[in-house]
matplotlib code that plots the C-alpha trace (Angstrom):
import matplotlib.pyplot as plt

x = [-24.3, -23.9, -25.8, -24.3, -25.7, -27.8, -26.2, -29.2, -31.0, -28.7, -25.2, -24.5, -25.9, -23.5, -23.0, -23.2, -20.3, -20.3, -18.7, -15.3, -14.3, -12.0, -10.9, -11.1, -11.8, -15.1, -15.9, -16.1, -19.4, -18.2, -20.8, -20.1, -17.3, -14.0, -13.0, -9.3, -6.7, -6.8, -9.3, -12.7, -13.9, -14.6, -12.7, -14.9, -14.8, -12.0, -9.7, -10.7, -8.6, -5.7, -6.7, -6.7, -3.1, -1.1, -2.3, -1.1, 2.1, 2.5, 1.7, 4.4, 4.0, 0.1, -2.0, -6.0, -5.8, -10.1, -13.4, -16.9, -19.8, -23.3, -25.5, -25.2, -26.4, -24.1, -23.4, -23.8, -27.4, -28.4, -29.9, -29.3, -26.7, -24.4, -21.3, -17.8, -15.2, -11.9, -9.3, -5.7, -2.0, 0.7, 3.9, 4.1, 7.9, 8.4, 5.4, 3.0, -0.6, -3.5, -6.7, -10.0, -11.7, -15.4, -16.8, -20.6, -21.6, -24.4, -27.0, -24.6, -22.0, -20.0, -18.3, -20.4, -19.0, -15.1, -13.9, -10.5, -9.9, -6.0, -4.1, -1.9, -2.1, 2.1, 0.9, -1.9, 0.4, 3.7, 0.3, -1.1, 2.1, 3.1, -0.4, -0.3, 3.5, 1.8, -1.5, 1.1, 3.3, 0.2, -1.6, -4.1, -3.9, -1.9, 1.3, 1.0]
y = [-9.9, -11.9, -15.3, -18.3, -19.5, -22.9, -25.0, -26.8, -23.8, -23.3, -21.5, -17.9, -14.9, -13.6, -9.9, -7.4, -5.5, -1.5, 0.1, 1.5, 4.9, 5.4, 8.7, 11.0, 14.1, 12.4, 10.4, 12.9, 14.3, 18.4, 19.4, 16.3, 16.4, 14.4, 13.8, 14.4, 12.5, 14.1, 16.6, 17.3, 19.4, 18.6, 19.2, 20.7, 21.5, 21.2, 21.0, 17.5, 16.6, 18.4, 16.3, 12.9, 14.4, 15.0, 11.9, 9.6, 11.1, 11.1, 7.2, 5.5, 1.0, 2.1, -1.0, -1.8, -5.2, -5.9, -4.8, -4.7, -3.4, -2.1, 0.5, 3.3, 6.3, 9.5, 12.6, 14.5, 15.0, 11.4, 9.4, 6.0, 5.4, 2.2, 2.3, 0.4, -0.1, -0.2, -1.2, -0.1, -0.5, 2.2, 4.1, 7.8, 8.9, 5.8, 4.6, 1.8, 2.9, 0.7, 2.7, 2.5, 4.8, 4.9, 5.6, 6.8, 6.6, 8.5, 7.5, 8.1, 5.8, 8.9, 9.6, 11.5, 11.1, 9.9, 9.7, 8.1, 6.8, 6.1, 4.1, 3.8, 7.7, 8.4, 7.6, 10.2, 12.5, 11.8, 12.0, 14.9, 16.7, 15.4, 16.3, 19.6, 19.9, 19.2, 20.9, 24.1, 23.2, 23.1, 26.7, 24.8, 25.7, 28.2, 28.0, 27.0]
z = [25.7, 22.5, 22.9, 21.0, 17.7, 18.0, 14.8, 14.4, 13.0, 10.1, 9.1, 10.5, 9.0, 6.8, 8.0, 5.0, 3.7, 4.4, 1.3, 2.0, 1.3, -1.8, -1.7, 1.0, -1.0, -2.4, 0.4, 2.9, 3.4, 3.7, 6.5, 9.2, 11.8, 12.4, 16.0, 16.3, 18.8, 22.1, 21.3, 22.2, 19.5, 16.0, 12.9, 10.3, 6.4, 4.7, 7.6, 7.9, 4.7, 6.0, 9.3, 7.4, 5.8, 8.2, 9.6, 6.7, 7.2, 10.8, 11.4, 10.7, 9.7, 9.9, 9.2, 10.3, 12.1, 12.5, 11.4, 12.6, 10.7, 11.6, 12.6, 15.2, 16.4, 15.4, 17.6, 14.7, 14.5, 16.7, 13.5, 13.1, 10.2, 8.4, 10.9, 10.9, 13.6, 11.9, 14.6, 13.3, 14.6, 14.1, 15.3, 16.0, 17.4, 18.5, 20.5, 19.4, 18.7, 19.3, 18.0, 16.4, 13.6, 14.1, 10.5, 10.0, 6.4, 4.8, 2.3, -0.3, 1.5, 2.2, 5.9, 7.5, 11.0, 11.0, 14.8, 16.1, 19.5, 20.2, 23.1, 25.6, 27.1, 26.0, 22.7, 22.5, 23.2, 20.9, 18.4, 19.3, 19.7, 16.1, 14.3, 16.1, 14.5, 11.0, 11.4, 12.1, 9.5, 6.6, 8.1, 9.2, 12.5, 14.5, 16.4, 20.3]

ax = plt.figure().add_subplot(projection="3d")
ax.plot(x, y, z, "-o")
ax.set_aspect("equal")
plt.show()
């Protein structure tokens, strides 16, 4: 629980900036996982660029709506490491999305751990069903 901020002790902290990622083939530290929509296993190597691919052509109006920065433990290996929260809005066939990406950075300030959590449940599917469609389509994975 967050406790409120006594005035008379001076302005807010101003919380620090985590650098953003600039291009995903450079940003993307090759050894670290990305957590896929409706999955439970990680994406690894360079599927995860196909991944963030088929992605940016699947949502549809995609647009990040909040941000919150800090630190957090990663499932990769448990270290501590700079995080974001990157809350996003999009369509997929139709249904509005309401998701977050959950970003761990390295010491280099490249992804190290890139996971996305999607909502309501009918839109987890028409998403999974469409980035299975384009995961197929780009041999990246096989047909069902």
């Amino acid at each position: 629980m967050r406790r409120a901020h006594d005035h008379r002790s001076g302005p807010l902290p101003r919380r620090r900036r985590q650098p953003r990622p600039r291009r995903p083939g450079r940003s993307v530290h090759r050894g670290h996982p990305a957590l896929q929509p409706g999955e439970v296993h990680a994406v690894r190597g360079p599927a995860v660029l196909g991944l963030f691919g088929v992605l940016l052509r699947t949502f549809e109006d995609f647009r990040y709506v909040g941000e919150f920065a800090g630190a957090s433990q990663t499932s990769a290996d448990g270290t501590e490491a700079p995080s974001a929260v990157l809350l996003f809005r999009a369509t997929v066939g139709g249904k509005e999305i309401h998701g977050i990406d959950l970003v761990h950075l390295d010491e280099d300030g490249r992804i190290k751990e890139f996971t996305v959590m999607v909502r309501p449940a009918s839109a987890v599917q028409a998403l999974g069903e469409a980035v299975l469609a384009g995961l197929v389509a780009d041999g990246l994975a096989p047909a069902p």
